[in-house]
N, C-alpha and C positions, 0 to 999 in steps of 0.2 A: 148726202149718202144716197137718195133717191127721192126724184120728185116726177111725181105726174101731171100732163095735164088736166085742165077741168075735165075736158072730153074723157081722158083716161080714168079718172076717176072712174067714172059709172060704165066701163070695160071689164063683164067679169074676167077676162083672161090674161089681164096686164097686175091680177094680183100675186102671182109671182113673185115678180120683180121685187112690191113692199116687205112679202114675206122675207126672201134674204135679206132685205137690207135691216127690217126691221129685228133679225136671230144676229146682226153684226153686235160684238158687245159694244159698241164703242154707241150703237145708237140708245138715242135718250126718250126724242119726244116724236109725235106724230103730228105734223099741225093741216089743220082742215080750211080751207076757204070758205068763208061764211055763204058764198053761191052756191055751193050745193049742197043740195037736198038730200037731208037725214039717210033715207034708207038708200041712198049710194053710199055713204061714207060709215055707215053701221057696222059692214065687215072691217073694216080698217081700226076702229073704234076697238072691238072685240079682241083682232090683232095685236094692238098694243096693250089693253087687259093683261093678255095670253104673255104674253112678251116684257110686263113689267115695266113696260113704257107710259110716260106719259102722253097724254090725249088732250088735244087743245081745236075747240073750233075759234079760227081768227076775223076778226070783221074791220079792214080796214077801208073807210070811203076813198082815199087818196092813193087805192092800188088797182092800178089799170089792166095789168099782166094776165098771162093766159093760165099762170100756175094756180092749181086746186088742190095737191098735197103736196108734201115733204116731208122723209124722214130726216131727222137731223143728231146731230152728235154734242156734246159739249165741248167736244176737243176736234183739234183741224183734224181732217181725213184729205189723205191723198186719194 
């Protein structure tokens, strides 16, 4: 539904973007990459509070990727 990079994470003006996606009904959970640091990812945390969404920081050692958020759905999105 919508994913930022690490970089964008800690961009206050690319929170927009999570805002829509996260008022989509269809989203569920918010997930956080364990590399960044708390008070980047605090608005976003609040967000899905606000939003009735789940909230998950992820720590996986075996992911190399530039991704730092994602909203996500339980069901496909076009």
């Amino acid at each position: 539904m919508a994913s930022l990079t690490k970089p964008e994470v800690y961009n206050p003006h690319i929170l927009p973007k999570v805002e829509k996606a996260a008022c989509d009904p269809r989203a569920k959970t918010i997930i956080v990459h364990d590399d960044v640091r708390h008070e980047a990812y605090e608005k976003y945390e609040k967000l899905a509070k606000e939003n009735g969404l789940q909230f998950t920081v992820r720590y996986n050692p075996d992911y190399k990727g530039d991704i730092g958020l994602v909203v996500v759905s339980d069901q496909a999105v076009e």
